[in-house]
C-alpha positions in Angstrom: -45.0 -24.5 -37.2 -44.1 -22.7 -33.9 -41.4 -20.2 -33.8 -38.2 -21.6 -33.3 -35.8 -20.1 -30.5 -33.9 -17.4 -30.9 -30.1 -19.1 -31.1 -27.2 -16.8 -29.5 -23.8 -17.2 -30.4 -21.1 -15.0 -29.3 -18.7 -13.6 -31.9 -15.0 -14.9 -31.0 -12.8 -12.6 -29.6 -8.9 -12.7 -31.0 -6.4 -12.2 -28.4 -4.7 -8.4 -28.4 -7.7 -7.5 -30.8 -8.9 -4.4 -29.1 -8.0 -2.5 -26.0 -10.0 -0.8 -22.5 -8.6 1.7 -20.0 -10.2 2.2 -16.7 -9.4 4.8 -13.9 -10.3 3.5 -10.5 -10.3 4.7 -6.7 -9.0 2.4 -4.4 -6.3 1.6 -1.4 -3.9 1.6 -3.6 -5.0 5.4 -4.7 -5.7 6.7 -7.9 -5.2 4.1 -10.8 -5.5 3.6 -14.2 -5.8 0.0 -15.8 -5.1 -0.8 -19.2 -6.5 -4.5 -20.4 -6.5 -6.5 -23.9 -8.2 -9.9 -24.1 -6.0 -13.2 -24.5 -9.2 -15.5 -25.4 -12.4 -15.9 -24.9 -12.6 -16.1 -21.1 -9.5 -14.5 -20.4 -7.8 -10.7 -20.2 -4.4 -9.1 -19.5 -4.5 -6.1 -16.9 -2.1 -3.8 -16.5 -2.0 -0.6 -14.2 -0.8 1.5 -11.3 -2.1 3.7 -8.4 -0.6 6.9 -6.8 -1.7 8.7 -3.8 0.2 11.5 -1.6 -1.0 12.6 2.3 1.0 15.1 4.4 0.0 14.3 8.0 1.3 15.0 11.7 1.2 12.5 14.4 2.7 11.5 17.3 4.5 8.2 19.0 5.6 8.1 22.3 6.2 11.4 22.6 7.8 12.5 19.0 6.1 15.0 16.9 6.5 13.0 13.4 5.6 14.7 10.2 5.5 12.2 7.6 4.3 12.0 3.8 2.3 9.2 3.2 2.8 7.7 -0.4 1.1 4.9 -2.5 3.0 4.1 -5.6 2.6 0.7 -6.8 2.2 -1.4 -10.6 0.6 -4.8 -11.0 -0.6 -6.8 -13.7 -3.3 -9.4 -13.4 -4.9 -12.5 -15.7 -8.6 -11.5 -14.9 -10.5 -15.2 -15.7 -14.3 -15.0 -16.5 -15.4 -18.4 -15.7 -19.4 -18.0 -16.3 -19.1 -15.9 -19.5 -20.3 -12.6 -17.4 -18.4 -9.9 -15.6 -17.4 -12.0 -12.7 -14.0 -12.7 -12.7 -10.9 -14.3 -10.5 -7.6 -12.3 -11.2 -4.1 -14.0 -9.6 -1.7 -11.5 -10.0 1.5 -9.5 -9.5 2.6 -6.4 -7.7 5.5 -5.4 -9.9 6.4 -2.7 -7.9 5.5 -1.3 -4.2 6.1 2.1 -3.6 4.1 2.2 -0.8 5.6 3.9 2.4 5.7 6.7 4.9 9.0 9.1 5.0 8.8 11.5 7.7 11.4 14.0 10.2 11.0 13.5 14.2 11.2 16.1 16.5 10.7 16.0 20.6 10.7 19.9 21.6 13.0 20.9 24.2 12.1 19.5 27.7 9.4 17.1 26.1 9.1 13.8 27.3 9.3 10.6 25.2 9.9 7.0 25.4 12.2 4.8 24.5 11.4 0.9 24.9 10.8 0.7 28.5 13.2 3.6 29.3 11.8 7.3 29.8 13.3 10.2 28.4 13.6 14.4 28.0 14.3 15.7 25.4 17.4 18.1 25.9 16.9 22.1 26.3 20.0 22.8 24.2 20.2 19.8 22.1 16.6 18.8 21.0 16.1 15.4 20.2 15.4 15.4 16.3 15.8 12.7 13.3 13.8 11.1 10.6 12.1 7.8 10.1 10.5 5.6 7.3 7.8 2.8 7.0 7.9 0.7 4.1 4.8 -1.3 3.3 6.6 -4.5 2.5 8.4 -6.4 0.0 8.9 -4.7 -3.8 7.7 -7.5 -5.5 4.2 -9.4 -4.2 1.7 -12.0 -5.3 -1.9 -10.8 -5.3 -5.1 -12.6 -5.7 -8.8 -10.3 -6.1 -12.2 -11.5 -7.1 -14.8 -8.7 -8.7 -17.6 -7.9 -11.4 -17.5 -6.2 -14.6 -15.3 -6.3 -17.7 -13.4 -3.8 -18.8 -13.7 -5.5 -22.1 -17.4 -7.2 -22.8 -17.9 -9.6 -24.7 -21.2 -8.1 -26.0 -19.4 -5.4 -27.7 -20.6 -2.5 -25.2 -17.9 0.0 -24.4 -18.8 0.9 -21.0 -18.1 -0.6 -18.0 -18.1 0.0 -14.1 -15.4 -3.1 -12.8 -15.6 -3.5 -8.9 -12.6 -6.3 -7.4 -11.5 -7.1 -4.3 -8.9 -9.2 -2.6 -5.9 -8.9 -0.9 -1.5 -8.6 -2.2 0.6 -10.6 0.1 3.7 -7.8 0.7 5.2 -9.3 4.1 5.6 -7.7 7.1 6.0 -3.6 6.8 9.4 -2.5 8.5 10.6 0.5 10.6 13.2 2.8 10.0 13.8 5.3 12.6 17.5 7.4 13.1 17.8 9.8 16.1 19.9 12.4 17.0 20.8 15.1 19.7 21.0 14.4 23.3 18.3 12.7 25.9 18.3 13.1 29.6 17.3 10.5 32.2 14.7 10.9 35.0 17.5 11.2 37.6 17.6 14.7 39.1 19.8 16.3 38.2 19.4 14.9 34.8 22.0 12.5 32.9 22.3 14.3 29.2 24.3 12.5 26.5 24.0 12.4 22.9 21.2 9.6 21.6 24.0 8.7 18.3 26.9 7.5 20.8 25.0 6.1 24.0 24.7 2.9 23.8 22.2 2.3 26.2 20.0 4.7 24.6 20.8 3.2 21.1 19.8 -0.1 22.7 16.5 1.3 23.9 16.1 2.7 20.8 16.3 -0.8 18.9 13.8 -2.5 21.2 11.2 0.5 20.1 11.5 0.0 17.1 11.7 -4.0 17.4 8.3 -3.6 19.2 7.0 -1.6 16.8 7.7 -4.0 13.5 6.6 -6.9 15.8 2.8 -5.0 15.9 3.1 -4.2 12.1 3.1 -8.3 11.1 -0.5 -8.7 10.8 -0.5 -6.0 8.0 1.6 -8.5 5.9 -1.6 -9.1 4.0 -2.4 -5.5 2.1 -6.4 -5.3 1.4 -7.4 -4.3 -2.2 -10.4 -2.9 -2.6 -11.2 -1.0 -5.8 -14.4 0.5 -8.2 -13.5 1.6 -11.4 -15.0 3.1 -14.8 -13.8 1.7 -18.3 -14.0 2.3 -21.9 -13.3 0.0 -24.6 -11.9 1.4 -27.6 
């Protein structure tokens, strides 16, 4: 009689039966996942990432020095469809921290722009203030595609999950407050304070108008993320 095929059966999983934790690199920063499986095909993820930059740069003509921070929770129902590591994962963001807070200063007799309008910055006032980016809305749907399971159904306890996809967060918005005086081109120069004029206060809204208007297309966040997990 030949030999008969080997038969396979996978042992049956019970939902919240065991539990994997990953740490990950990714644009949201440094993260840690926590995931328990519902079913067969199916997990819960949970996690966060956090990530802090100090950087200088400069717009129109401001020095900025801003602090550039990713905080940000999700959780995800990662579906494996062909009984392997792939897996489709709609999702939440549950929170978005994500942002840049930073001060504004024009040195003395710098020049600097305003929406179409041209500006110095005053020798005895400097032109100083602070300004914030918020990456969109606190709450956004997500949706990411990837390999590996942070909990396999063949009982390993390693794994190396790679996903990635995109978090709809809506379109990032501009925060920017000014204060001490600004002097026109006209010689000799018009000084008055950037808080009460409302000329310069209207320039200052169209920069900043202009300046949300070019952030839309960053609506869509990209999520891109590799990760190592151990099942417990």
């Amino acid at each position: 009689m030949p030999p008969q095929p080997k038969v396979v059966t996978r042992k049956p999983i019970r939902p919240f039966s065991t539990l994997a934790a990953a740490v990950s690199i990714s644009t949201g920063g440094v993260g840690l996942d926590l995931a328990t499986p519902l079913a067969q095909h199916f997990n819960l993820r949970v996690g966060g990432g956090f990530f802090t930059y100090n950087s200088n740069f400069n717009l129109d003509g401001e020095t900025i020095t801003g602090d550039i921070k990713l905080r940000n929770a999700s959780a995800s129902l990662d579906w494996f469809p062909f009984h392997g590591g792939f897996h489709i994962s709609p999702g939440l963001t549950v929170y978005n921290g994500n942002g840049v807070t930073a001060t504004t200063l024009v040195p003395a007799g710098g020049e600097f722009d305003l929406g179409d309008q041209t500006y110095y910055s005053s020798a005895t006032d400097p032109i100083h203030g602070s300004a914030s980016l918020y990456l969109g809305k606190r709450v956004a749907p997500r949706f990411t595609i990837g390999f590996g399971n942070m909990i396999p159904r063949s009982g390993r306890h390693f794994s190396f999950p790679f996903e990635i996809g995109f978090e709809y967060i809506g379109a990032p918005q501009l925060n920017l407050t000014l204060a001490g005086s600004a002097c026109d081109t006209s010689t000799p120069p018009n000084c008055s304070p950037v808080a009460t004029d409302p000329t310069t206060q209207a320039n200052l809204q169209q920069e900043i108008n202009q300046v949300n208007s070019d952030l839309k297309p960053l609506s869509f966040y990209p999520i891109i993320s590799q990760g190592f997990s151990v099942r417990f």
